[in-house]
N, C-alpha and C positions, 0 to 999 in steps of 0.2 A: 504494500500500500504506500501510496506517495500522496504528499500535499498536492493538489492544485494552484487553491487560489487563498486568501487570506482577504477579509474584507470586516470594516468595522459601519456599524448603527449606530449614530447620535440620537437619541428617542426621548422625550420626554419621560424625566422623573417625576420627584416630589421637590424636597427644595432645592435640585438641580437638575439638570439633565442627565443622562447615563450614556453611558458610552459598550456599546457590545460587540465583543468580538468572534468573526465564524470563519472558520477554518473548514475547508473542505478536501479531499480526498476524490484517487481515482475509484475509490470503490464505494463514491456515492454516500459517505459519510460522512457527515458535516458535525462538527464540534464547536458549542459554545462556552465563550469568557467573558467576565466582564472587566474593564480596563478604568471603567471612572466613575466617581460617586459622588464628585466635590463641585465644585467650582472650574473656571478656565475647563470646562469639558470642549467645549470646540476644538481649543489646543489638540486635547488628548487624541478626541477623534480623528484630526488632521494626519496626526503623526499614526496611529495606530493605523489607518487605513494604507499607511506608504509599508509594513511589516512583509508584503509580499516576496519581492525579493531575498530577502534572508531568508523566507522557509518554504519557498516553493522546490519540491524534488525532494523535499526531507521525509523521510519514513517518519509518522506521528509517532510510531509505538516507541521511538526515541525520546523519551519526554527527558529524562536528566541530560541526554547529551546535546536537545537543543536548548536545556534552560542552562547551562554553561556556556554553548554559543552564543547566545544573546549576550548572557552578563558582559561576559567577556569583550565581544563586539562593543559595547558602549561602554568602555571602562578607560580611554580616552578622555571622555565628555563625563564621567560620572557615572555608575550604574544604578543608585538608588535613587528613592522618592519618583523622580516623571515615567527614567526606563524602568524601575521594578513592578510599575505597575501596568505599564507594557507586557512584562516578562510572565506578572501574574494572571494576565489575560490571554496569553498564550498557553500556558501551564495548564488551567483550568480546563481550556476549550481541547487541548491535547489528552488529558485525562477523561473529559467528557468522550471522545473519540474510542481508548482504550478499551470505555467500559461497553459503549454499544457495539465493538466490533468482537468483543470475548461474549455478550451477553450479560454481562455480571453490571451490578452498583456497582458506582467507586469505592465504595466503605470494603467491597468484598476483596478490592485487589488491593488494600492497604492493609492487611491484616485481617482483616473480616471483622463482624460484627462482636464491641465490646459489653456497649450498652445497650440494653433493650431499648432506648429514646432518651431523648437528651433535655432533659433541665432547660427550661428558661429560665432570664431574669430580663425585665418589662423596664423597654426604654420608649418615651414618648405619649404615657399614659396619660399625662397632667396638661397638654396641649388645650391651649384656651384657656387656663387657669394663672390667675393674678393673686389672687389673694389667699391666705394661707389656711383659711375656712374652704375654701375651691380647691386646692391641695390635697388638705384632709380628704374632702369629699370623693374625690378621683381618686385617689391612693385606698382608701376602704374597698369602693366598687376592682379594683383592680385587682384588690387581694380576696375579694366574692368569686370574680371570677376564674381563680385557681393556680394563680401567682405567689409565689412565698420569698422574692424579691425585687425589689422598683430601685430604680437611679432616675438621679434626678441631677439640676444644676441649679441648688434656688438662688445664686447670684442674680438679681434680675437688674433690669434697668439697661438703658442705652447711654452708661459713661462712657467718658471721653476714655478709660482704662480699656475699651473692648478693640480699640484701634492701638493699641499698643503692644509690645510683648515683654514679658516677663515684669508688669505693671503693677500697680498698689489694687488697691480697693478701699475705697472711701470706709474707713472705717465705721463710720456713724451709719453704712448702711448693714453693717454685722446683722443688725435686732431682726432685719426680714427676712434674711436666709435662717436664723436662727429661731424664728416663730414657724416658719416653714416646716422645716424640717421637725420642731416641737409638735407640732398637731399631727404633721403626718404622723409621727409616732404612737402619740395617743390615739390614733384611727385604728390603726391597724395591730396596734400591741406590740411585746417583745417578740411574738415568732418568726415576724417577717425582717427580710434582711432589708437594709439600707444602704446606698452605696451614690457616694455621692461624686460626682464630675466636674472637673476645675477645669477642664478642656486645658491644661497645660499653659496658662497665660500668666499664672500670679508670680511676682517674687518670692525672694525665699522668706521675708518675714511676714507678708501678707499670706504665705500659704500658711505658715504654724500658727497663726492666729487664728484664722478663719477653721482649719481641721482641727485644735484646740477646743475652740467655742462649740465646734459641732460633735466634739467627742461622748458627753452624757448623753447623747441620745442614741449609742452603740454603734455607732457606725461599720459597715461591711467592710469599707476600704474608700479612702482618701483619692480618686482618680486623676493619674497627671497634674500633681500640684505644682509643679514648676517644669517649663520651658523642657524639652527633650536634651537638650545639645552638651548638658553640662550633669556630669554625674555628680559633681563634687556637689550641686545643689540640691543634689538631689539627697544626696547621703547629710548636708546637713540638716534639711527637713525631716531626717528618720532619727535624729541624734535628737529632733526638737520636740518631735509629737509621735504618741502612743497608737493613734490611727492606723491601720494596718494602709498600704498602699498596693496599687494596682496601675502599670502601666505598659504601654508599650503600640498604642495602635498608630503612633508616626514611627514606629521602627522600622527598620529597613533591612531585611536577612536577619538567618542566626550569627551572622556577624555583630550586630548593634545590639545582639541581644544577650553574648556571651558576658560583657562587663556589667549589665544586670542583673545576672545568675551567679554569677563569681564573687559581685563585691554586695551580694546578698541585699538589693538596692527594693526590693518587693516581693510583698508574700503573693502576690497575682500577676502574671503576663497575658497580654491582650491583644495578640498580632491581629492587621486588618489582610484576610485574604487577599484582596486586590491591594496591597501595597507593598507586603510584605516581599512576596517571589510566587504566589499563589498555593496549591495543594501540597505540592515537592516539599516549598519550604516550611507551609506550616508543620508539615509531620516533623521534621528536622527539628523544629522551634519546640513542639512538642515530647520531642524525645531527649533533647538537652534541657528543658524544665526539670522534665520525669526525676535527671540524677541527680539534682537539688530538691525534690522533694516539693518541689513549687506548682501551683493548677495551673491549669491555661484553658482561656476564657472567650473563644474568638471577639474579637471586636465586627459591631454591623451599623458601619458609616452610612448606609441605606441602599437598594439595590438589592433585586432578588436574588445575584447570585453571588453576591455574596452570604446570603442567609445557607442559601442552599449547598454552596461549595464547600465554606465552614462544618455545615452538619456533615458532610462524609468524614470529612475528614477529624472532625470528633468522636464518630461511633465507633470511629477502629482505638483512641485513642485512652491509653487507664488512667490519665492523669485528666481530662476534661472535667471540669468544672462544672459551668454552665455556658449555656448559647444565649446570646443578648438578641431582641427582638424588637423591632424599633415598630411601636403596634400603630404609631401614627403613621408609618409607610404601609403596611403590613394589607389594608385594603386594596391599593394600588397594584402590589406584589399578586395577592388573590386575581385578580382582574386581569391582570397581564400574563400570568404563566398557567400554562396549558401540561398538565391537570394542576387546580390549584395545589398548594402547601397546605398539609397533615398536619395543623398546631389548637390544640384542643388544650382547655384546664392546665395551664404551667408546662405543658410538653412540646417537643416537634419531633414527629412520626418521620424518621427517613425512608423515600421512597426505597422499595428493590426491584423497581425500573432497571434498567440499563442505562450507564452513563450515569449521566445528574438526574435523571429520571424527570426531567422537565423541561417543556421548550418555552419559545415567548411565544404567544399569539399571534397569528396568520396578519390579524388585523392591527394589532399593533404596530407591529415590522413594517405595515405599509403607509405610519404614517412619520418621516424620519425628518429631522430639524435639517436644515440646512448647515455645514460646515465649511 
C-alpha cells in the first residue's frame, strides 16, 4: 500500500475553526487527523494542505519511520508547536489507516484493551455562567448528570493581565474566583473533584497566591500556573503551595516532557494529541509517566479528534487517569461525526470500529472555509 495524495479541510468549529487532515492510499483507504484546534487555523491549513510531497509513495503502515521523517525534515526551522502538530495530524490519520486496513480499533494495535471505558472529567459545563450562584447551579446539574469531576477557570473578567504573559492578577479581584469556586463546593460536596485552570498566564507570585487562596476548598490540581518555558518557575511554585499541579498541554514531544518527570515538577501530565507528535507520541509520553508513577490525562483543546484519538490511545494505557471533555463543544462533535461518540453518565465508550471508528459527515466536509 502506498500514499497517494494528502489533502487538508479548514471547517468550521466552535470557538475556532478546525483544520483536518486525509491521507489516502492506493488501496482506497483514506485516513483521518486533525492538525488545529486554536487560533491562526488558516495558517495551519495553508501549510498542512502543501504535506503532499513529503508523503506521497510512502507505505502508511510506516507510521514511526514517517513520524521521524517529518520531525527530522523540519528541525532546521524548529520541529515543535506549528510542525508537531503537523506531524500529529499525520500520525493520527496514519494510524486511523492501520486500523481499517488490519480491521482492528486502534486501542487493539497499541496493546489492546486496558480499560473497560475511560473516566471523564467535565470541561465547559459553566458556559453562560457569571455569577457564583450560576456556578453552583451548573456544577450540581453536572455532577446529577454522572460526572465526579468539573474544571473550571473562575479568573473572570476582561483585564488588561489576559493580553499579557506570565502577568499579575488584580488582587482585589481574589474574592470572585474564590466565592466561585466556594459555592461550587458547597453544591456538589466533598466527592466530586475540582481542578482548577490558570491556562498558564500568571506569574510566579500571583500563581501561589491565587492556588493558596483556593487550597481549603480541596482542590484536584492547580493547572498551568505559570508560563510553560521556565521550569525553575515552575518548581518554585511547588516549593510555595500545597496544591497538587497538572501540566503539560503546550508541550511539545517526550522531549519537553522528560524534565517534568525527572525534576518531579507535577503529580498530573496533560499532553494535547494534536500538538504533542499525535498517537506515536502520546503512548511514549504515557509510558515514561508510567516509571514515575505519574497519571496522564489527555488534554481536549476542542475538536473531535482529538477527543477521539486520545481515547484509543488511553484504553490501551495502565496509567490513564481521566479523559477531559469539553461538553460545551461536545454537541457540535455529536452533529459532525458519523456515528456519533458513546459518552453517557461520566464515561466515553470507545468504538471497536476499525481505525478511529468514526468519520466526519458527508455534509459537513462539503461545506469548507476558504484558506
Amino acid at each position: 500500500m502506498k500514499i497517494t495524495n494528502v489533502s487538508a479541510s479548514h471547517l468550521a468549529g466552535t470557538r475556532y475553526a478546525w483544520v483536518f487532515l486525509h491521507v489516502e492510499t492506493d488501496a482506497g483507504i483514506r485516513g483521518l487527523g486533525q492538525v488545529s484546534s486554536g487560533p491562526n487555523s488558516a495558517l495551519v491549513a495553508a501549510a498542512a494542505s502543501r504535506l503532499a510531497p513529503l508523503l506521497i509513495g510512502e507505505d502508511p503502515s510506516r507510521i514511526e519511520y514517517i513520524w521521524h521523517k517529518l520531525y527530522a525534515g523540519f528541525n532546521s526551522l524548529g520541529s515543535h508547536g506549528f510542525v508537531s502538530a503537523l506531524i500529529s495530524g499525520v500520525d493520527i490519520a496514519l494510524w486511523d489507516i492501520r486500523g481499517k486496513a488490519l480491521g482492528l480499533p486502534i486501542y487493539a494495535l497499541l496493546g489492546g484493551q486496558f480499560h473497560d471505558r475511560l473516566q471523564l472529567y467535565s470541561n465547559g459545563w459553566f458556559t453562560g455562567c457569571s455569577t457564583p450562584q450560576e456556578f453552583a447551579r451548573a456544577a450540581a446539574k453536572t455532577v446529577a448528570d454522572g460526572h465526579s469531576a468539573l474544571k473550571l477557570d473562575p479568573f473572570r473578567g476582561g483585564h488588561a493581565y489576559l493580553s499579557r504573559y506570565a502577568a499579575s492578577y488584580p488582587p482585589g479581584d481574589d474574592d470572585e474566583a474564590v466565592a466561585i469556586v466556594a459555592q461550587i463546593r458547597e453544591a456538589i460536596g466533598d466527592g466530586v473533584e475540582i481542578y482548577i485552570d490558570a491556562h498558564g498566564r500568571f506569574d510566579v507570585p500571583t500563581a501561589v497566591r491565587l492556588a493558596n487562596r483556593l487550597a481549603p476548598y480541596r482542590i484536584g490540581w492547580f493547572e498551568e500556573p505559570v508560563p510553560p518555558e521556565n521550569w525553575d518557575a515552575l518548581r518554585q511554585f511547588r516549593d510555595r503551595s500545597d496544591v497538587p499541579v497538572c501540566v503539560g498541554e503546550r508541550l511539545y514531544t517526550r522531549w519537553q516532557f522528560r524534565p517534568v518527570l525527572e525534576q518531579k515538577l507535577a503529580e498530573y501530565i496533560m499532553p494535547d494529541i494534536i500538538r504533542t507528535g499525535g498517537i506515536s507520541e502520546m503512548k511514549k509520553i504515557a509510558s515514561m509517566a508510567e516509571a514515575f508513577f505519574v497519571p496522564i490525562t489527555p488534554h481536549d483543546a476542542t475538536g473531535p479528534i482529538t477527543l477521539i484519538a486520545g481515547a484509543h490511545a488511553m484504553l490501551s494505557t495502565p496509567n490513564f487517569f481521566r479523559l477531559e471533555v469539553a461538553y460545551s463543544e461536545l454537541e457540535v462533535y455529536q452533529r459532525i461525526m458519523d456515528p456519533p461518540f458513546d459518552v453517557a453518565n461520566g464515561f466515553f465508550n470507545v468504538s471497536n470500529r476499525p481505525g478511529l471508528g468514526h468519520e466526519l459527515r458527508a455534509d459537513y466536509l462539503a461545506q469548507p472555509i476558504p484558506f
